[in-house]
PDB file of N, CA, C and O in Angstrom, chain B, residues numbered from 101:
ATOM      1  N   UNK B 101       0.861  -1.171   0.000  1.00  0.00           N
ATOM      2  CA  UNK B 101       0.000   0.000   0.000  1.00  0.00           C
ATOM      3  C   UNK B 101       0.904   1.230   0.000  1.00  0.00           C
ATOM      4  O   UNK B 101       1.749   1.311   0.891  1.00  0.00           O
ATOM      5  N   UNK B 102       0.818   2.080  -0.806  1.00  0.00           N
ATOM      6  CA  UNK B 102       0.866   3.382  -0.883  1.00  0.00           C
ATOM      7  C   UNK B 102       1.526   4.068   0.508  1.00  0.00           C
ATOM      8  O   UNK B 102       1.694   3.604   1.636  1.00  0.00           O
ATOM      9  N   UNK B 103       1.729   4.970   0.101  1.00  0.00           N
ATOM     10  CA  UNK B 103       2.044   5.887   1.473  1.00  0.00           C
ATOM     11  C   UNK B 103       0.917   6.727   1.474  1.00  0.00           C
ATOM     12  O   UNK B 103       0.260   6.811   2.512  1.00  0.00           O
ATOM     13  N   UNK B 104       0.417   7.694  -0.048  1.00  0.00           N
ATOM     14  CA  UNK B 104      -1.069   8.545   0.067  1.00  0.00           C
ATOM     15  C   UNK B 104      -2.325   7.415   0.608  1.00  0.00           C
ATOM     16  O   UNK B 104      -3.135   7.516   1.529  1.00  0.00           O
ATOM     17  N   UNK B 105      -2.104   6.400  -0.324  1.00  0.00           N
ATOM     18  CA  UNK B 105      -3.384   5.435   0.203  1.00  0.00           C
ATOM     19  C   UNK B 105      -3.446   5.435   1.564  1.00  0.00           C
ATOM     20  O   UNK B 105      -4.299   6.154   2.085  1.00  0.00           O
ATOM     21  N   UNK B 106      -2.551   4.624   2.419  1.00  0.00           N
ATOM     22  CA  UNK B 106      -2.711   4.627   3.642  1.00  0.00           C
ATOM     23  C   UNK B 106      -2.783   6.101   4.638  1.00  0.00           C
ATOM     24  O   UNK B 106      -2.831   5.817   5.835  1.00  0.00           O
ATOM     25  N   UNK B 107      -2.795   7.189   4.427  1.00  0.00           N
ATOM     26  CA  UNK B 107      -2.552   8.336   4.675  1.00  0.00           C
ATOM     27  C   UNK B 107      -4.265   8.567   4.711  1.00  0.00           C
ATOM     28  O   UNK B 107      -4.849   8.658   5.791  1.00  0.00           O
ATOM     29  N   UNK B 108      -4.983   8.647   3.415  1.00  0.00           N
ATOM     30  CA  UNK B 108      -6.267   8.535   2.890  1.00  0.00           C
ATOM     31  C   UNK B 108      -7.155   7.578   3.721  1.00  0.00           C
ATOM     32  O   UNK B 108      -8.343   7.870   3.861  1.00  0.00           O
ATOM     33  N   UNK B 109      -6.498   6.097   4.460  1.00  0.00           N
ATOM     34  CA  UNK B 109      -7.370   4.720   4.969  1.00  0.00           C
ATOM     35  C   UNK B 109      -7.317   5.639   6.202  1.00  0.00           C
ATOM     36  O   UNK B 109      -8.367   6.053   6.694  1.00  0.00           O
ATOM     37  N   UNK B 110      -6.053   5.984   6.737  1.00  0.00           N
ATOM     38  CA  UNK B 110      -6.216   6.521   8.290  1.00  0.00           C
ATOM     39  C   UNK B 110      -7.313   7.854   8.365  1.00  0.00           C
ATOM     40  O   UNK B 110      -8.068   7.917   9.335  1.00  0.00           O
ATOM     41  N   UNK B 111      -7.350   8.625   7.586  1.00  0.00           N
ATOM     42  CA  UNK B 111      -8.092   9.966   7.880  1.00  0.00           C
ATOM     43  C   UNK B 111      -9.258   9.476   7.337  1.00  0.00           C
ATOM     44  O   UNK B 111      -9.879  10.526   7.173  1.00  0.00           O
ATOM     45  N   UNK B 112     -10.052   8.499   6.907  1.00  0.00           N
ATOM     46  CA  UNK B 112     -11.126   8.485   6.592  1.00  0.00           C
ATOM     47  C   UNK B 112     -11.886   7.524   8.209  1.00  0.00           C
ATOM     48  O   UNK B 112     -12.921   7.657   8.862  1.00  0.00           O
ATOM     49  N   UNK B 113     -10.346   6.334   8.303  1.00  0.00           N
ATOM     50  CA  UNK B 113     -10.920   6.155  10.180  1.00  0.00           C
ATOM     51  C   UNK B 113     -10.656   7.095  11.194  1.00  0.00           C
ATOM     52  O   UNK B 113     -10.462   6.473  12.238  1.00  0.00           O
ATOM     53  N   UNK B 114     -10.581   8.041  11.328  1.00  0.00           N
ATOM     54  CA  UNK B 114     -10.229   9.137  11.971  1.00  0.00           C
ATOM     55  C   UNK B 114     -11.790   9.844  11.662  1.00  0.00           C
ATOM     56  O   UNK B 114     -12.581   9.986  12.594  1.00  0.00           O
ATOM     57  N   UNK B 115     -11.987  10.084  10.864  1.00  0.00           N
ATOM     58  CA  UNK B 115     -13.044  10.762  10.783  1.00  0.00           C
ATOM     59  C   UNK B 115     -14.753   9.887  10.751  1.00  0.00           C
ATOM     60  O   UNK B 115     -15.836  10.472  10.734  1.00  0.00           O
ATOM     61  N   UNK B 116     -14.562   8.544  10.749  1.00  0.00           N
ATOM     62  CA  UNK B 116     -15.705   7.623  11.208  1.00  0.00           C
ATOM     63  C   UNK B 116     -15.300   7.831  12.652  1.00  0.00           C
ATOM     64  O   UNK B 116     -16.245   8.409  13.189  1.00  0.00           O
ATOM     65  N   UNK B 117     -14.271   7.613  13.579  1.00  0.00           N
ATOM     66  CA  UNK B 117     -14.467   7.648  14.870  1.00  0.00           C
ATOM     67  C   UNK B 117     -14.577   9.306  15.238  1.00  0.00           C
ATOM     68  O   UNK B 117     -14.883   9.625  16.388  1.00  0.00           O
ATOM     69  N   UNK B 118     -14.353  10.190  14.364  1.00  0.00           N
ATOM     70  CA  UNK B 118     -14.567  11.682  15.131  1.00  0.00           C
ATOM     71  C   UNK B 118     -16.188  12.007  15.240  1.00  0.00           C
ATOM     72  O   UNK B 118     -16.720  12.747  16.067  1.00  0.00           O
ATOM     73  N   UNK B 119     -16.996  11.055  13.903  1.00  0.00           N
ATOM     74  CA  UNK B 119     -18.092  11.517  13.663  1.00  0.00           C
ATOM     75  C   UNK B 119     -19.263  10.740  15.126  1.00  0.00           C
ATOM     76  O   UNK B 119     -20.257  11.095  15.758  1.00  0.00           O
ATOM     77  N   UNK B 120     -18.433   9.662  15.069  1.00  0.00           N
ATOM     78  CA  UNK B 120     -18.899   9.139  16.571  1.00  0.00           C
ATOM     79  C   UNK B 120     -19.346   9.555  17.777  1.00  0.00           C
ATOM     80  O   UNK B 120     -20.401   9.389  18.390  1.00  0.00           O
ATOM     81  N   UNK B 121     -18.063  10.283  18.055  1.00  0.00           N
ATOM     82  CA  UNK B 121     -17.829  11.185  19.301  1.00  0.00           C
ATOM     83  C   UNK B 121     -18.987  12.333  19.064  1.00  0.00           C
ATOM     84  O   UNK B 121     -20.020  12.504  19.712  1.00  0.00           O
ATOM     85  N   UNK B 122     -18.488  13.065  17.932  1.00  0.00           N
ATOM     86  CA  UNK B 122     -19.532  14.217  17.956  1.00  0.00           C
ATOM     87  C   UNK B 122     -21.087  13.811  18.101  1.00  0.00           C
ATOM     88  O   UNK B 122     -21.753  14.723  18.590  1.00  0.00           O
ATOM     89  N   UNK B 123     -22.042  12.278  17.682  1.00  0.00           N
ATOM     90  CA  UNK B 123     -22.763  12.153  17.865  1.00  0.00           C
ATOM     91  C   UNK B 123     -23.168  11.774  19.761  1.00  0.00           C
ATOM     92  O   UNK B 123     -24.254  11.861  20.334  1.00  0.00           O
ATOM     93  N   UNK B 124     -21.908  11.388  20.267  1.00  0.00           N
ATOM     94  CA  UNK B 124     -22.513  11.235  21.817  1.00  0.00           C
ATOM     95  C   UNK B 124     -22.180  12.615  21.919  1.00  0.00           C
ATOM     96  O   UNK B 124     -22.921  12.956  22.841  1.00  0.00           O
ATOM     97  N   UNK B 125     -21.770  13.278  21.696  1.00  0.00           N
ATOM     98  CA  UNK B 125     -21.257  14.744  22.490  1.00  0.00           C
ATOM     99  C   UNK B 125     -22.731  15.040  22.065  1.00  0.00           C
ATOM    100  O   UNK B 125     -23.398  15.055  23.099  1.00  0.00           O
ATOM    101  N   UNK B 126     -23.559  15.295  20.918  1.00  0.00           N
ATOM    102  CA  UNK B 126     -24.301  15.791  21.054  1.00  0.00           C
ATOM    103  C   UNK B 126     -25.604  15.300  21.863  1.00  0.00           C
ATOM    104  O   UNK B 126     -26.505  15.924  22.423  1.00  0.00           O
ATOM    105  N   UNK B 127     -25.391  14.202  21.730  1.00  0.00           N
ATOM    106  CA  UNK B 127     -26.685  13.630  22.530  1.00  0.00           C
ATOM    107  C   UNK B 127     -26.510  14.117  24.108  1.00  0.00           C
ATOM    108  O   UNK B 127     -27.545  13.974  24.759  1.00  0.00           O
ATOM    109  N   UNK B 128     -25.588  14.567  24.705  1.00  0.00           N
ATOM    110  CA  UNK B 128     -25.352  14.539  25.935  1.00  0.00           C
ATOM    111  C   UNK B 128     -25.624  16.378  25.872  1.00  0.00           C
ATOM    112  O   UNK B 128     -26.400  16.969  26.623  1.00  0.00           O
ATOM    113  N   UNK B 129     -25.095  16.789  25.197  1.00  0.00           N
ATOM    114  CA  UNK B 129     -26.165  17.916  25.330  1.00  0.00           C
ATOM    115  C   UNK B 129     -27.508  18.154  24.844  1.00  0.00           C
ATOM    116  O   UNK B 129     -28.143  19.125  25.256  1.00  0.00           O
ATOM    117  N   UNK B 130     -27.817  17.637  24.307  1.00  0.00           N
ATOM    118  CA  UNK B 130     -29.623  17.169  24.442  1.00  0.00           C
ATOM    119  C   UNK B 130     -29.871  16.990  25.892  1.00  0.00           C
ATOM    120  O   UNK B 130     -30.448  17.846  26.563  1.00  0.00           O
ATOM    121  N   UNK B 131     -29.440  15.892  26.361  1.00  0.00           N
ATOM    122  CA  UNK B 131     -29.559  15.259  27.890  1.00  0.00           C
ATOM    123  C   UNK B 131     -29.199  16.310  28.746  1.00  0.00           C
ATOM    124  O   UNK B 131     -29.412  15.875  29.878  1.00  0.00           O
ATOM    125  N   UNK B 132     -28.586  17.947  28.859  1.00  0.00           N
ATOM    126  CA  UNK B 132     -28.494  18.580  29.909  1.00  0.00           C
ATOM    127  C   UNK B 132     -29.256  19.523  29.096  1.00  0.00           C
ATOM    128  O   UNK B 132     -29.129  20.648  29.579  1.00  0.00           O
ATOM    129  N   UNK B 133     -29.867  19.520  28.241  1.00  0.00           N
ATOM    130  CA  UNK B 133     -30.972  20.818  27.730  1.00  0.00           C
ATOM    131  C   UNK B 133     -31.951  20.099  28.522  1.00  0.00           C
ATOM    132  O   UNK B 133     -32.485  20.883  29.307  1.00  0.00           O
ATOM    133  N   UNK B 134     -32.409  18.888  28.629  1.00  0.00           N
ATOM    134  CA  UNK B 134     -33.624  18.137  28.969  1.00  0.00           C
ATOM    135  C   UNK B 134     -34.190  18.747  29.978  1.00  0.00           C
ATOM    136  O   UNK B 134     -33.476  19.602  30.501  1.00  0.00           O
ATOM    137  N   UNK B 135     -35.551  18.555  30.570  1.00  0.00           N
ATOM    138  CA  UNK B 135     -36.345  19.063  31.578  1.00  0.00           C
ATOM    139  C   UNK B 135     -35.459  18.899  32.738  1.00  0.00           C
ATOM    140  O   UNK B 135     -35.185  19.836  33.488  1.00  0.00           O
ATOM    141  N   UNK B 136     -34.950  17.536  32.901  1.00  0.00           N
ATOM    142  CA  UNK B 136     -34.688  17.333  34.412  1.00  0.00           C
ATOM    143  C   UNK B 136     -33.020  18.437  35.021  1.00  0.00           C
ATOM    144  O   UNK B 136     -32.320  18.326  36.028  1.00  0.00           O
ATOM    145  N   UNK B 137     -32.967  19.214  34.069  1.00  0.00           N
ATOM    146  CA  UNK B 137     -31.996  20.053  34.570  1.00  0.00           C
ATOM    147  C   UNK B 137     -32.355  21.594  34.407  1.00  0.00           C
ATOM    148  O   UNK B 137     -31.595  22.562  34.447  1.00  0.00           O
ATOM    149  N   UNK B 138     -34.120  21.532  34.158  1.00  0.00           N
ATOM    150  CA  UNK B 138     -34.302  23.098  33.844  1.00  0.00           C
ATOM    151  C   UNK B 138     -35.378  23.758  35.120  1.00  0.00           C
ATOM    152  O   UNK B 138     -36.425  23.397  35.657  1.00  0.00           O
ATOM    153  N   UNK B 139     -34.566  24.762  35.212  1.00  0.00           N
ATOM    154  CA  UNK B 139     -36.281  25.273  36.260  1.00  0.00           C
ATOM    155  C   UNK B 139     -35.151  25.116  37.866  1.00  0.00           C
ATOM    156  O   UNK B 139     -33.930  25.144  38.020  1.00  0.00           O
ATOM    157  N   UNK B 140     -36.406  24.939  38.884  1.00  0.00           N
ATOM    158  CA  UNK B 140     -36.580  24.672  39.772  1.00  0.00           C
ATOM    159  C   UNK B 140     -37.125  23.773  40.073  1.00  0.00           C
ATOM    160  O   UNK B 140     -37.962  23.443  39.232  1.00  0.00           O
ATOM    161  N   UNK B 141     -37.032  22.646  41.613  1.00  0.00           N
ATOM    162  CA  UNK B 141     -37.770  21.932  42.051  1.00  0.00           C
ATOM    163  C   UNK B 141     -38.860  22.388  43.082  1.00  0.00           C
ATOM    164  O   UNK B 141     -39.045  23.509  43.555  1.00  0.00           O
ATOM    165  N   UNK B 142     -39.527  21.218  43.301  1.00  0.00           N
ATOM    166  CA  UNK B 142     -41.244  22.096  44.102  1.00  0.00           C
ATOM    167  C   UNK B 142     -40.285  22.667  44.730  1.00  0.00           C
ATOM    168  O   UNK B 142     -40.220  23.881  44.532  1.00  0.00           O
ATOM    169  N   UNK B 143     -39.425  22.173  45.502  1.00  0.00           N
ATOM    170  CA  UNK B 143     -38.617  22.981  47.283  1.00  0.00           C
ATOM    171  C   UNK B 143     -37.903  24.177  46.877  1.00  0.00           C
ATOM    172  O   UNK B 143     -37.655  24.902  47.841  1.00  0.00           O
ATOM    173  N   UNK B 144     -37.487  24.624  45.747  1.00  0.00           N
ATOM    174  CA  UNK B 144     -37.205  25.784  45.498  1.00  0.00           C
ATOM    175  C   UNK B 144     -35.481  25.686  45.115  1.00  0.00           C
ATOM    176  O   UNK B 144     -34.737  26.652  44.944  1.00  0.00           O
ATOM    177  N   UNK B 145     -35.162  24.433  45.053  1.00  0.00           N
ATOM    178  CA  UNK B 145     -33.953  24.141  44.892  1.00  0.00           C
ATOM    179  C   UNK B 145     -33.913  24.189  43.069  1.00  0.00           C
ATOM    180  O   UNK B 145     -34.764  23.860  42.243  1.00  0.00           O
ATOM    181  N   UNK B 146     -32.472  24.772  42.911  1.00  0.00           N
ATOM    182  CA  UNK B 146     -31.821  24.278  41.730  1.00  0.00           C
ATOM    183  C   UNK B 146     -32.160  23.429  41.011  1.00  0.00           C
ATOM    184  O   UNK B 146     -31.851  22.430  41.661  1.00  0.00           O
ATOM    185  N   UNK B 147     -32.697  22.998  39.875  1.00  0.00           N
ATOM    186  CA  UNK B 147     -32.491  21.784  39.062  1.00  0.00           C
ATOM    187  C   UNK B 147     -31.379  21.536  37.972  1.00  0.00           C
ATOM    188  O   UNK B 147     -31.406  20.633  37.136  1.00  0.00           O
ATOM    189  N   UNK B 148     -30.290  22.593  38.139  1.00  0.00           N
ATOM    190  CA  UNK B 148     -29.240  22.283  37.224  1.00  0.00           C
ATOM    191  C   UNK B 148     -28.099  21.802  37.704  1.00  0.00           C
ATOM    192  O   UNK B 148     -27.064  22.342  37.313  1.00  0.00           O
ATOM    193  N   UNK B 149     -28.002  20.495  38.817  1.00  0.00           N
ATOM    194  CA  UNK B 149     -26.918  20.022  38.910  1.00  0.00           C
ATOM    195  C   UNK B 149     -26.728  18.913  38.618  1.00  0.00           C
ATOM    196  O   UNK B 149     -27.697  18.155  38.599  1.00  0.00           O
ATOM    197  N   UNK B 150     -25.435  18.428  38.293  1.00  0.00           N
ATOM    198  CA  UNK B 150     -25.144  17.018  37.676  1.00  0.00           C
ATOM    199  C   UNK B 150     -24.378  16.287  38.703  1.00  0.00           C
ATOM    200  O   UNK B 150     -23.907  16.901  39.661  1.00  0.00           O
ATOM    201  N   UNK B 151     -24.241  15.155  38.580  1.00  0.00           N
ATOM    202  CA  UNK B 151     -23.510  13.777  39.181  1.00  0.00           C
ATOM    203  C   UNK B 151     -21.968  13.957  38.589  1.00  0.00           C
ATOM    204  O   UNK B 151     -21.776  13.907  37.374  1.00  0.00           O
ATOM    205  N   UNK B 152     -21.021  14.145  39.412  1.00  0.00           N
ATOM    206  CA  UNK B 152     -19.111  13.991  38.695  1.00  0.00           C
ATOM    207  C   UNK B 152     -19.757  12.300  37.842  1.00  0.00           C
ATOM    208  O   UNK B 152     -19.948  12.090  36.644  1.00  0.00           O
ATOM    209  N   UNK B 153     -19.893  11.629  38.692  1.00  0.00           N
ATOM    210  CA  UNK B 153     -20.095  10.013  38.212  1.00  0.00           C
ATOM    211  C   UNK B 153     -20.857  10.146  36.694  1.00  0.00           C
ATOM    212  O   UNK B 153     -20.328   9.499  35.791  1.00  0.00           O
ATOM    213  N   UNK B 154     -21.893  10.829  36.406  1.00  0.00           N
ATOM    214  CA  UNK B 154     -22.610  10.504  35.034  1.00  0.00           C
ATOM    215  C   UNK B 154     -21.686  11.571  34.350  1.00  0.00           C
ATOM    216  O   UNK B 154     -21.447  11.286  33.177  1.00  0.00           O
ATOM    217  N   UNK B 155     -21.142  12.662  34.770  1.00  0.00           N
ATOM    218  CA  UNK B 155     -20.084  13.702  33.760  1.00  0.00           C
ATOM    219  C   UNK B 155     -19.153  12.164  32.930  1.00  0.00           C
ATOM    220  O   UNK B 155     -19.228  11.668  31.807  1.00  0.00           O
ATOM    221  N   UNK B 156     -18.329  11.833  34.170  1.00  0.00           N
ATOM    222  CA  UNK B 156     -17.213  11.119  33.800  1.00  0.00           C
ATOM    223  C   UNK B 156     -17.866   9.987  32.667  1.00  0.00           C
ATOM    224  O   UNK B 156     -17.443   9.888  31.515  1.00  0.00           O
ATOM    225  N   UNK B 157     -19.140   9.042  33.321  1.00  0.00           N
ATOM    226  CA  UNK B 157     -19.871   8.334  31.911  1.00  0.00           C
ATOM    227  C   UNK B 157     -19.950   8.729  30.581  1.00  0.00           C
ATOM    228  O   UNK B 157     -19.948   7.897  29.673  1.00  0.00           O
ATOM    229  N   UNK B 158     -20.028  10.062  30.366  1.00  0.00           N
ATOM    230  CA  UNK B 158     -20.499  10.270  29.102  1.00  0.00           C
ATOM    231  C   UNK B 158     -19.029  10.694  28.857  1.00  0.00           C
ATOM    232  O   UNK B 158     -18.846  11.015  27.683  1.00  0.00           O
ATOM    233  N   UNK B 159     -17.858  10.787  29.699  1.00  0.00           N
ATOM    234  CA  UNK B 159     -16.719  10.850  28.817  1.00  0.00           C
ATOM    235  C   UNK B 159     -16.181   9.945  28.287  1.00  0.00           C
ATOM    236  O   UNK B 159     -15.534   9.909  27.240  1.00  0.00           O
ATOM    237  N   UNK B 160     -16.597   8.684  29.461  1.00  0.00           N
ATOM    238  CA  UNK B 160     -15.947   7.849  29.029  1.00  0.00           C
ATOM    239  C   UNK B 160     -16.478   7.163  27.654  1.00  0.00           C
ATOM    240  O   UNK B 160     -15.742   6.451  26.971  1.00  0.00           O
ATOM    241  N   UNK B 161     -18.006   7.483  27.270  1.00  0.00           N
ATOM    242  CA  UNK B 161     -18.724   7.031  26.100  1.00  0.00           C
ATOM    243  C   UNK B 161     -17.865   7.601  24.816  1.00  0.00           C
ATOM    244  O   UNK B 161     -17.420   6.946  23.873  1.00  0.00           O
ATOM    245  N   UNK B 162     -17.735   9.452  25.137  1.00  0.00           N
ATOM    246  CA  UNK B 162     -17.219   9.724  24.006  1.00  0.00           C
ATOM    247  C   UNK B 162     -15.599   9.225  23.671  1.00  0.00           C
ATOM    248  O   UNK B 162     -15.193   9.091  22.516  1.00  0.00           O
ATOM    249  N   UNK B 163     -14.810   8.992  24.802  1.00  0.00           N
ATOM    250  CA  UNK B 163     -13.497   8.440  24.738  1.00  0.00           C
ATOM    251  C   UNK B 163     -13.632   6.875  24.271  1.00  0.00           C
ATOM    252  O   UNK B 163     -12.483   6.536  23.988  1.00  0.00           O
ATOM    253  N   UNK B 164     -14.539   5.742  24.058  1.00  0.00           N
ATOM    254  CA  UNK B 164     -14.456   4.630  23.503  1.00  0.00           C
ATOM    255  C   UNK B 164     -15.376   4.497  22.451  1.00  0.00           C
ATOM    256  O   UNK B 164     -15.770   3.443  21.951  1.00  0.00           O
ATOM    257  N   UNK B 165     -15.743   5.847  22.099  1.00  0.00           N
ATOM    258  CA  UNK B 165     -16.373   5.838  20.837  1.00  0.00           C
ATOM    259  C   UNK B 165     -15.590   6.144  19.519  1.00  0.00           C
ATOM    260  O   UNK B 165     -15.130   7.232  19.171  1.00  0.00           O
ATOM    261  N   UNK B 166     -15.520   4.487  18.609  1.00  0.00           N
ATOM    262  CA  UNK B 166     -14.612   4.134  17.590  1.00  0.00           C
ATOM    263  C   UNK B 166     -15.618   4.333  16.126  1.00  0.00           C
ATOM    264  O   UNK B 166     -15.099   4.231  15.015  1.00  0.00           O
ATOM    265  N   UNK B 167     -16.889   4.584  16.275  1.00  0.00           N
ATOM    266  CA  UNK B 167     -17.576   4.508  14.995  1.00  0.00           C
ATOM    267  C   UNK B 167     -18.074   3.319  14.857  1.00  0.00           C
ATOM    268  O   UNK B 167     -18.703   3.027  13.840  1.00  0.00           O
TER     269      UNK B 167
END
C-alpha cells in the first residue's frame, strides 16, 4: 500500500471515529438541555446540577467511541 493510500485509509478512520464522538457529544447535550436540569424543584432548589459520576460516563462514552 501506498504511502497517500494509507494516509487517505487513516483519515477516513479518523473521521468515522470523530463523527462518533460528535454524535454522543451531542446527545449529551440534548440530555443537559432536557427538563430534568431546567427550572426549579417544588422545594425551590436548583435543578441544574449534575452527578461527577454521570459527567465522567459520558466521557468515558465519548473516549471509547470508535464509529
Amino acid at each position: 500500500m501506498n504511502h497517500i493510500h494509507r494516509l487517505q485509509t487513516d483519515l477516513a478512520a479518523a473521521q468515522v471515529a470523530l463523527d462518533a464522538k460528535d454524535r454522543i457529544v451531542r446527545d449529551f447535550q440534548t440530555h443537559l438541555a432536557g427538563g430534568k436540569f431546567q427550572g426549579t424543584d417544588a422545594d425551590g432548589t436548583r435543578k441544574d446540577w449534575i452527578a461527577t459520576a454521570d459527567v465522567r460516563a459520558w466521557l468515558a462514552l465519548i473516549l471509547a467511541a470508535e464509529g
